[in-house]
DOVO-640831 format. One record per residue (C-alpha): residue in three letters; x, y, z. Coordinates in nm, 2 decimals, padded with zeros to 4 digits. Layout:
BEGIN
<pt "ALA" <X Y Z>>
...
# end
This chain:
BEGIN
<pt "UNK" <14.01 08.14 12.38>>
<pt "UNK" <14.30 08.15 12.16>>
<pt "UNK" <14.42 08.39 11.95>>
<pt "UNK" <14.17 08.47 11.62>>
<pt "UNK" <14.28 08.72 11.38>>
<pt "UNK" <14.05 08.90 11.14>>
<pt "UNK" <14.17 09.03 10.79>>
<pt "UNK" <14.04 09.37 10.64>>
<pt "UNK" <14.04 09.44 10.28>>
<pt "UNK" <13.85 09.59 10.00>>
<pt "UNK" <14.02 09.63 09.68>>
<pt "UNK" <14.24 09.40 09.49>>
<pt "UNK" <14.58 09.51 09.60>>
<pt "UNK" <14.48 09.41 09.92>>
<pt "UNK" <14.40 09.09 09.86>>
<pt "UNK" <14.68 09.07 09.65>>
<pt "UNK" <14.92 09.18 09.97>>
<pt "UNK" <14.72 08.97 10.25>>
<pt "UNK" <14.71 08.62 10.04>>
<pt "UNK" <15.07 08.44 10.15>>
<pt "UNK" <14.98 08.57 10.48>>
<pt "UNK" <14.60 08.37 10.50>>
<pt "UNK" <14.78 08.12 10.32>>
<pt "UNK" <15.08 08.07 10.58>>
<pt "UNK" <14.81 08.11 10.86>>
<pt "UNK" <14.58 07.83 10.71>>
<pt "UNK" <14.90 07.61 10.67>>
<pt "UNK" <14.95 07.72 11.05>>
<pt "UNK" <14.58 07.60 11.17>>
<pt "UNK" <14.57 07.91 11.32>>
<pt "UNK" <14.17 08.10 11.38>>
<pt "UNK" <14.20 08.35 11.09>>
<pt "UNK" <13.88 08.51 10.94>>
<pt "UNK" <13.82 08.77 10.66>>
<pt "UNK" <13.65 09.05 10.65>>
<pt "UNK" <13.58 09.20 10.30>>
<pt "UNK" <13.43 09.56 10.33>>
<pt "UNK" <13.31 09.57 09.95>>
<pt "UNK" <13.51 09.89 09.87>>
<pt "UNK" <13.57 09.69 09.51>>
<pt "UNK" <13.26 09.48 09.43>>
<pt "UNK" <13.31 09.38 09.08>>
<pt "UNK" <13.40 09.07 09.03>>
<pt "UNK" <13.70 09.13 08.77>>
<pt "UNK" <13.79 09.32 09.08>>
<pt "UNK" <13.73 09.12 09.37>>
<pt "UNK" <13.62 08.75 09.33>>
<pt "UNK" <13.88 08.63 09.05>>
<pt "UNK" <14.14 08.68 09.29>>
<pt "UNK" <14.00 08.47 09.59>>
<pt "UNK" <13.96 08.20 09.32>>
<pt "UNK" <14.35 08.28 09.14>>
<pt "UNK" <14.49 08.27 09.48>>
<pt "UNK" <14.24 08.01 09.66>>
<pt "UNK" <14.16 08.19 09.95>>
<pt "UNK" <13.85 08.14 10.17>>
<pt "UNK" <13.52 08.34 10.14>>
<pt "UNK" <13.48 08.66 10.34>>
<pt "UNK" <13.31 08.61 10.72>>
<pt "UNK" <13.08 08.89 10.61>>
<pt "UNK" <13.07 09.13 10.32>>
<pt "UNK" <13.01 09.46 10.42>>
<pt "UNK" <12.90 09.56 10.11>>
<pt "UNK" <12.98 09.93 10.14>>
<pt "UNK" <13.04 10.00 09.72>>
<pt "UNK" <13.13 10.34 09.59>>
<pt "UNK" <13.17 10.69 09.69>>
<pt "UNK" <13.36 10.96 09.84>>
<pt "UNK" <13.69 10.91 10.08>>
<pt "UNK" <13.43 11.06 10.36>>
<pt "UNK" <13.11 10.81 10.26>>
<pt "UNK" <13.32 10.53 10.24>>
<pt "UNK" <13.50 10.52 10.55>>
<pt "UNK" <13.23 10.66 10.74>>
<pt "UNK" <13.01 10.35 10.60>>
<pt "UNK" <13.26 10.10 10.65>>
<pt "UNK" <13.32 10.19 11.01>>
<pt "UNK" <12.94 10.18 11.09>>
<pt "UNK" <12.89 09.84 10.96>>
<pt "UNK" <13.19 09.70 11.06>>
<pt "UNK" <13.14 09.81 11.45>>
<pt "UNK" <12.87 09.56 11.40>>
<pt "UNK" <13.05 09.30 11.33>>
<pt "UNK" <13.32 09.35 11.58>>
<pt "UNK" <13.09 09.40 11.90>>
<pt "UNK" <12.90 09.10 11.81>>
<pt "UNK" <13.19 08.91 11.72>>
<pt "UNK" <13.55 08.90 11.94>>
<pt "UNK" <13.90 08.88 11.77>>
<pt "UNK" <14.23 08.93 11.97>>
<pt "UNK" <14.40 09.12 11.66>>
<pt "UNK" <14.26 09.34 11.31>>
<pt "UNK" <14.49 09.21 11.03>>
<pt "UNK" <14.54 09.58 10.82>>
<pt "UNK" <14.73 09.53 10.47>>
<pt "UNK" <14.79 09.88 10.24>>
<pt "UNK" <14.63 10.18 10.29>>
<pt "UNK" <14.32 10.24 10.09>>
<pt "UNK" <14.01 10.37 10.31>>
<pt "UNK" <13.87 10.01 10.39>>
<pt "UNK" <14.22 10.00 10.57>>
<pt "UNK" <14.19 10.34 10.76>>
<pt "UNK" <13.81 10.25 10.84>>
<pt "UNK" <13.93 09.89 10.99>>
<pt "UNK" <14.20 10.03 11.20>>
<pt "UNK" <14.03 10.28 11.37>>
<pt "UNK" <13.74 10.12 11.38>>
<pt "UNK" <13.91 09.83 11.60>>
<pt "UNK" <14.15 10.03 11.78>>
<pt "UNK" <13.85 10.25 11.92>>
<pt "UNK" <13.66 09.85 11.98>>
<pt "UNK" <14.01 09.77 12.21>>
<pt "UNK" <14.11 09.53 11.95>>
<pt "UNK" <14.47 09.60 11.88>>
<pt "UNK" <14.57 09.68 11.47>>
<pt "UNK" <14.85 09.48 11.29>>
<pt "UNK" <14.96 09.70 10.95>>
<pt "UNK" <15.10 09.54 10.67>>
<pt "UNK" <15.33 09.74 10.42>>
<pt "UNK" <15.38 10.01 10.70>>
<pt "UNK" <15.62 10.32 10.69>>
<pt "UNK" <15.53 10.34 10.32>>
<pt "UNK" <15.60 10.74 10.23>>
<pt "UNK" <15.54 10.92 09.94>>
<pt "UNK" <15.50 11.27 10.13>>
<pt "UNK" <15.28 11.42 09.93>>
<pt "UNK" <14.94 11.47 10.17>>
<pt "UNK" <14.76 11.60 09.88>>
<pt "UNK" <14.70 11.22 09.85>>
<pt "UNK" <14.45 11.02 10.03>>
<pt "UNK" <14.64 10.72 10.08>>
<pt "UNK" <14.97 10.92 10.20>>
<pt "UNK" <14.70 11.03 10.49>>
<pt "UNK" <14.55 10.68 10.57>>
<pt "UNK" <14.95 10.54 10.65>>
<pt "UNK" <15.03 10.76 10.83>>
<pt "UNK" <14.71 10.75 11.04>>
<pt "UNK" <14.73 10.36 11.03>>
<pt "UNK" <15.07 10.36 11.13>>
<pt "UNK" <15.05 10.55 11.45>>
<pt "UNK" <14.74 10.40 11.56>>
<pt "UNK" <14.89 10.01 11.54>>
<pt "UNK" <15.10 09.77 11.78>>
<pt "UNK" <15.25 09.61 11.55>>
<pt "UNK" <15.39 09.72 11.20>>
<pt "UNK" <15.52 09.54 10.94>>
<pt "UNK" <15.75 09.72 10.74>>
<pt "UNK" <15.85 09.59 10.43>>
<pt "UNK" <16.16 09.76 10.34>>
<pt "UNK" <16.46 09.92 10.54>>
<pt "UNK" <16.35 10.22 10.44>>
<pt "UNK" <16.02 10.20 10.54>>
<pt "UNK" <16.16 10.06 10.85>>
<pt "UNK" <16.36 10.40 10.90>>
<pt "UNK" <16.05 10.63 10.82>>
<pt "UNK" <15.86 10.47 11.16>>
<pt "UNK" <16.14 10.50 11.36>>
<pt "UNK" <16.18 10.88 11.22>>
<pt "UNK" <15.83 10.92 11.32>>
<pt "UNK" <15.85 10.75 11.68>>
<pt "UNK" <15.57 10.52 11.58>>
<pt "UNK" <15.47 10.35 11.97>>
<pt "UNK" <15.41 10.05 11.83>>
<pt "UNK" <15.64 09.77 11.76>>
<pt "UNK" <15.81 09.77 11.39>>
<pt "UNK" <15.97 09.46 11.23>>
<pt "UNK" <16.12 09.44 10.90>>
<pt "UNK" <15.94 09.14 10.72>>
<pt "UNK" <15.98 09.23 10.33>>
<pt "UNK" <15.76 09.32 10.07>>
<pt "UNK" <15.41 09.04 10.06>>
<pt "UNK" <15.37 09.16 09.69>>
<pt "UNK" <15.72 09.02 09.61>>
<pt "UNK" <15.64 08.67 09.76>>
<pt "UNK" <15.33 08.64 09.56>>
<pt "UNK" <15.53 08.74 09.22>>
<pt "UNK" <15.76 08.47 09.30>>
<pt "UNK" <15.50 08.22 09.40>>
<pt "UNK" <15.30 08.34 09.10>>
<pt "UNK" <15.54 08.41 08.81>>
<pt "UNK" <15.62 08.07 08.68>>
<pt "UNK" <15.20 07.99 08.65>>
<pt "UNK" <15.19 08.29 08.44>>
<pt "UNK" <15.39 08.14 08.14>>
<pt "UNK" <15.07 07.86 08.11>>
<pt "UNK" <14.81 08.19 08.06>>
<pt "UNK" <14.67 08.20 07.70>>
<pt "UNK" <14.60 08.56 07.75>>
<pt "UNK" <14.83 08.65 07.41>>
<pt "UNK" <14.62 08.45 07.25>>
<pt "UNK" <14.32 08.53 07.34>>
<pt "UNK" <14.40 08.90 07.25>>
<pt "UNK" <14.59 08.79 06.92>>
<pt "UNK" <14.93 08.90 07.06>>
<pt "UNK" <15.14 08.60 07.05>>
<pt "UNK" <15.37 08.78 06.76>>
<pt "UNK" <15.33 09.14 06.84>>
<pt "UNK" <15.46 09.40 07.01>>
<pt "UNK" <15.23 09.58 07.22>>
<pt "UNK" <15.25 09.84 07.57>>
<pt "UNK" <14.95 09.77 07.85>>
<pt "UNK" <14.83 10.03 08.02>>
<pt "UNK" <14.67 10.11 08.36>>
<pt "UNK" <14.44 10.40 08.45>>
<pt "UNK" <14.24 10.48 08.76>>
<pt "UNK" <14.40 10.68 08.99>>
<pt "UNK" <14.11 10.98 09.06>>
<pt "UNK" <14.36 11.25 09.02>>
<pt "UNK" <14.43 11.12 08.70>>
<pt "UNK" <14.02 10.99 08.58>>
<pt "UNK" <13.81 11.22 08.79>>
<pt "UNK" <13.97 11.52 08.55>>
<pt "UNK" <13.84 11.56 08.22>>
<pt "UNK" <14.16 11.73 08.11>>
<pt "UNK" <14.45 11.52 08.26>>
<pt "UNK" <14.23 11.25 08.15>>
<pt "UNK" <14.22 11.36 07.83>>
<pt "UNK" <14.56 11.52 07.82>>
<pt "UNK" <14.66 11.12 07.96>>
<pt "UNK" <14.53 10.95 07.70>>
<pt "UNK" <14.59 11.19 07.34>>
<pt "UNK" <14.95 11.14 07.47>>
<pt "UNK" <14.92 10.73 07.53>>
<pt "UNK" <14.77 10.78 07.16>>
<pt "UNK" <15.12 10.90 07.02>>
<pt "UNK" <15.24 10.54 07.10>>
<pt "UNK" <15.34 10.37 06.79>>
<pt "UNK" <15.27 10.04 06.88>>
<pt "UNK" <14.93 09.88 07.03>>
<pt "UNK" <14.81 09.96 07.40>>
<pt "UNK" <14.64 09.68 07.53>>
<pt "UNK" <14.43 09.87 07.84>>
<pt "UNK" <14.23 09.69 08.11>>
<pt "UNK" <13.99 09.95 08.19>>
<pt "UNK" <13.90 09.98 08.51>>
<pt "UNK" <13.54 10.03 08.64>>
<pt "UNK" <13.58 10.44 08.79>>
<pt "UNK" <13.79 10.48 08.43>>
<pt "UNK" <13.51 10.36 08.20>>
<pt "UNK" <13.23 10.56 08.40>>
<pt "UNK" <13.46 10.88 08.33>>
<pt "UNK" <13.53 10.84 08.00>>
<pt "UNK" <13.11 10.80 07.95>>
<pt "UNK" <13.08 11.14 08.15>>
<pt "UNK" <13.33 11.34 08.04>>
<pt "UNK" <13.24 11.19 07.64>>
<pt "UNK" <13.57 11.10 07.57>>
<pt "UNK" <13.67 10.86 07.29>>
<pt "UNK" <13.90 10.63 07.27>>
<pt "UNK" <14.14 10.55 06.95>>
<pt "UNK" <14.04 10.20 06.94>>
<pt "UNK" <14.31 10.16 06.64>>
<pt "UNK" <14.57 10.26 06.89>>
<pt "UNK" <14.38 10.15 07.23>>
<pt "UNK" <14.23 09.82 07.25>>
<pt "UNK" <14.00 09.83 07.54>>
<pt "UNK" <13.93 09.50 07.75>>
<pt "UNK" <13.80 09.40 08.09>>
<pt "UNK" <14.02 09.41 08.38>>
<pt "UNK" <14.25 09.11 08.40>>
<pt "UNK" <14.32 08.86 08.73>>
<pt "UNK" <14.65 08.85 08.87>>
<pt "UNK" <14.81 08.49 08.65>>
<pt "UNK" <14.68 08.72 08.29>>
<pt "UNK" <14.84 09.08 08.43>>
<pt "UNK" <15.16 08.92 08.51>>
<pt "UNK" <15.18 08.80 08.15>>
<pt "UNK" <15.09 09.07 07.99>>
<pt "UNK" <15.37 09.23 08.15>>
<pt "UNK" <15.64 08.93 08.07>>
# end
């Protein structure tokens, strides 16, 4: 059998990082299969960027939804064992470092399926954060690592990572550059009546920023100050807190709207 690689993700960056890579593989011919663990289900969040970027339906959907950094890993590594006894790949594709990519790499590396990382010997040092943790565990449980800057390069040598690193560059960037020129044809402006205004655009999700009704709060009366329109795409986990917590928005100052696929974010930020 030749070599078949299998792609993890669950959220939007990740799809967003792993796209020129399915895309160059697809080009290639080569056996390539994704696996989509349903960490993001919402389509705003999920589906509009297999369509925006064309990419091939998931193998399976795992289907594994919300919850805490312990239920969501734990889940995802149950139900992708599954899959991976039943089916047999000679590589795990990992991309970022959200828990649907700490569930997938030790869930393969525990299966004997060796883990490729994408974006590895990314540091922020601060292990108060739970993706700072799933890196670092990702990157010294993988053969090979992708790093995508010099200095990530330098952090897995610092490290003695065992498995092999090579300095490819930054997936994100190739996607802006593939990407940026299709975002002058979005109507998005228009749509939102901001052809001939100035405005700011704002994203908020991160949970030690939305899963605190004072930061939260705190984050928002001071985004309130702004003199000029904030256009927000809200995400999901942000408009669930703002319900439970009973926090208003200034709709004169915040405008509210659905999240946004990757062709109408990139002009909204032109």
């Amino acid at each position: 059998m030749g070599l078949r690689v299998a792609i993890i993700f669950g959220t939007r960056p990740q799809i967003i990082k792993t796209a020129p890579v399915i895309q160059e593989a697809l080009k290639r011919r080569l056996d390539v299969e994704v696996i989509h663990t349903g960490q993001h289900y919402d389509y705003k969040l999920s589906q509009i960027f297999f369509k925006e970027f064309r990419l091939p339906e998931p193998k399976v959907n795992l289907e594994v939804g919300s919850g805490s950094h312990a239920y969501q890993t734990g889940e995802i590594m149950l139900r992708l064992e599954r899959h991976l006894v039943e089916n047999t790949y000679s590589l795990m594709l990992i991309p970022g470092d959200t828990n649907s990519a700490l569930a997938g790499a030790l869930t393969s590396v525990k299966l004997g399926i060796p883990v490729a990382h994408i974006e590895a010997g990314a540091r922020c040092y601060d292990m108060g954060m739970a993706e700072e943790i799933n890196r670092r565990l990702i990157d010294h449980c993988s053969k090979l690592l992708f790093a995508p800057t010099p200095n990530c390069k330098k952090n897995l040598e610092k490290e003695s990572v065992t498995g092999e690193i090579h300095l490819t560059g930054d997936t994100m960037y190739d996607v802006f550059l593939k990407f940026k020129d299709k975002a002058d044809r979005s109507n998005i402006l228009e749509r939102l009546e901001l052809s001939d205004r100035e405005y700011g655009l704002l994203t908020l999700h991160r949970a030690e920023n939305v899963d605190d009704p004072i930061r939260l709060g705190s984050i928002l009366k001071g985004i309130q100050e702004a003199k000029t329109k904030i256009i927000f795409p809200i995400h999901p986990r942000t408009a669930n807190r703002l319900r439970e917590f009973n926090i208003p928005l200034n709709q004169s100052k915040i405008k509210p709207i659905e999240p946004v696929g990757y062709i109408d974010m990139l002009k909204l930020l032109k």
